[in-house]
C-alpha positions as CSV (number, residue, x, y, z in Angstrom):
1,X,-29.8,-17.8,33.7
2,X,-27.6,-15.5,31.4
3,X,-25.7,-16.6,28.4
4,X,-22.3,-17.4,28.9
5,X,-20.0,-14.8,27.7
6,X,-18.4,-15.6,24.3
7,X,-14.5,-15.6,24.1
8,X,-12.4,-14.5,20.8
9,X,-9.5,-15.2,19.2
10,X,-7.9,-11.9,19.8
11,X,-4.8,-12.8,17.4
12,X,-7.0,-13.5,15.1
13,X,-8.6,-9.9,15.2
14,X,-5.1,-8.2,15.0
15,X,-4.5,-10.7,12.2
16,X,-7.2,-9.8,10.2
17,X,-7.4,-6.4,11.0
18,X,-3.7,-6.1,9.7
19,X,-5.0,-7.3,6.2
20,X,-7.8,-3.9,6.6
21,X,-10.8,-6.3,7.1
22,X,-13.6,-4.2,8.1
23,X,-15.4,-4.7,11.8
24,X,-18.1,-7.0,9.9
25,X,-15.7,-9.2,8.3
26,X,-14.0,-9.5,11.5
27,X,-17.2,-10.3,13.1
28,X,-18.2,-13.3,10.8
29,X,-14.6,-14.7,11.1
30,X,-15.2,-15.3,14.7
31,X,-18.6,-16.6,13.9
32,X,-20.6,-13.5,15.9
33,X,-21.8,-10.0,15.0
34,X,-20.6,-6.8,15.1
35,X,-22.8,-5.5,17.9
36,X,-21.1,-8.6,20.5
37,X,-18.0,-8.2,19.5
38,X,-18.4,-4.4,20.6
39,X,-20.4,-4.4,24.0
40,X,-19.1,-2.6,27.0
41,X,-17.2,-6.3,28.0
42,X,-15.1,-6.3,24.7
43,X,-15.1,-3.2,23.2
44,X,-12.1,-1.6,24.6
45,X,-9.9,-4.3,23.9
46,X,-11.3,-4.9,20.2
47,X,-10.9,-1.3,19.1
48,X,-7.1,-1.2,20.8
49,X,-6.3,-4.3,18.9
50,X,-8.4,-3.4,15.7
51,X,-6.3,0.4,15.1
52,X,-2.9,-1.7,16.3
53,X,-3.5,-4.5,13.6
54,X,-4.8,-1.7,11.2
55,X,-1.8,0.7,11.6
56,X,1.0,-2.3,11.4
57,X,-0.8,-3.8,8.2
58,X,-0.2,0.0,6.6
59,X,3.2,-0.1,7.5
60,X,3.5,-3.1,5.7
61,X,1.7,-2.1,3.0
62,X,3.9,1.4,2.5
63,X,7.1,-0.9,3.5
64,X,6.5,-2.8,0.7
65,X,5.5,-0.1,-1.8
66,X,8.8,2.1,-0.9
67,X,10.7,-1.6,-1.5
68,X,9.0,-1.9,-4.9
69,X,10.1,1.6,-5.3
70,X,13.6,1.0,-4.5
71,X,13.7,-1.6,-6.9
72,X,12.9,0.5,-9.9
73,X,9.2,-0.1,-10.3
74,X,8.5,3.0,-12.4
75,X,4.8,2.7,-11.5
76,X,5.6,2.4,-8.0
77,X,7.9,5.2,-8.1
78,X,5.2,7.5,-9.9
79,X,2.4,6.8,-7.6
80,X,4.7,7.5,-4.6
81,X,6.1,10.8,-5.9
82,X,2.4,11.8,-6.6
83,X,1.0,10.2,-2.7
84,X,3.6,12.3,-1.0
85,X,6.2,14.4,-3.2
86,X,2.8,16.5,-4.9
87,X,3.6,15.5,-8.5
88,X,1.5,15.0,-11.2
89,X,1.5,14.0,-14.5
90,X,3.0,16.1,-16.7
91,X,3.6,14.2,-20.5
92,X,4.9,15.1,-23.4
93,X,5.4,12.5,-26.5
94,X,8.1,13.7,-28.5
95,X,6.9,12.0,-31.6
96,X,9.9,12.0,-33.6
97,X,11.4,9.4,-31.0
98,X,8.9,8.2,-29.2
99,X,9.8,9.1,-26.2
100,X,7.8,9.7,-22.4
101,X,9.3,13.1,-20.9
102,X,8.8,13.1,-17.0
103,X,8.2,16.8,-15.8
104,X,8.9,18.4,-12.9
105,X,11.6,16.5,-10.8
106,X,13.1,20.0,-9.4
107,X,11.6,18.8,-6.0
108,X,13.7,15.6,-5.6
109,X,16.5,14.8,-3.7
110,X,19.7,13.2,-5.4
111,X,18.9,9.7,-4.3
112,X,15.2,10.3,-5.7
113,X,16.8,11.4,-8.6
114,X,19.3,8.2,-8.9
115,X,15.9,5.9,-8.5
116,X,14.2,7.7,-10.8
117,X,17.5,7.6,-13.3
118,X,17.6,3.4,-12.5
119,X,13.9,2.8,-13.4
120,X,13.8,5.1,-16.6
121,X,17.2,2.8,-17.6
122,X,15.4,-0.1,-16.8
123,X,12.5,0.9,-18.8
124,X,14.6,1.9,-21.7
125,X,16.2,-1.7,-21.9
126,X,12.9,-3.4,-21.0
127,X,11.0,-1.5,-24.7
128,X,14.4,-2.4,-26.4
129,X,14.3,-6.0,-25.2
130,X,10.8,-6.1,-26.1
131,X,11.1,-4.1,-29.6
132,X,13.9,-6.8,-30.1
133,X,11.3,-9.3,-29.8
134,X,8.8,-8.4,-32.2
């Protein structure tokens, strides 16, 4: 007599994919292996459900980033411009002041620009607040 078939907790799998666990991890959630999850009875529906939760947990993920962005996160806005804007790091100290200068912004929009003008004022008060402090 066969073995019954196993049933999963498909919420579970888009749950977990969502967070970019890997097929393994998956697997030893639901207490199986990788190899049962997949066979011919389940794998259609686990790899539809594994790319769904994986693309929606990357949505999030970038949501999130361009939120932190928005906000004036200066690191979040310089890892952003150099993920999809093609910048890189260009510094100069200017040692007389002490001062960062950003290169290359002839690519940005105004509205880049304006975030990029917020967090660089926001940095600015956040060394004087914390020059004030020592």
């Amino acid at each position: 007599m066969a073995r019954p078939h196993k049933t999963f907790d498909w919420e579970l799998v888009e749950r977990l994919a969502m967070i970019q666990c890997t097929k393994e991890e998956i697997a030893q959630a639901l207490g199986t292996s990788r190899p049962t999850l997949e066979n011919r009875r389940n794998k259609k529906k686990f790899n539809e459900l594994y790319e769904k939760g994986k693309q929606v947990g990357r949505m999030s993920l970038r949501r999130t980033q361009f939120k932190k962005a928005e906000d004036g996160n200066v690191g979040m806005l310089v890892w952003l411009g150099k993920q999809y804007l093609g910048q890189a790091d260009k510094r100069e100290v200017d040692e007389k002041s002490e001062r960062t200068v950003i290169g290359e912004t002839s690519g940005l929009s105004k509205s880049e620009l304006e975030v990029l003008r917020k967090a660089a004022r926001h940095e600015l008060s956040e060394r004087s607040r914390t020059a004030s402090d020592n």
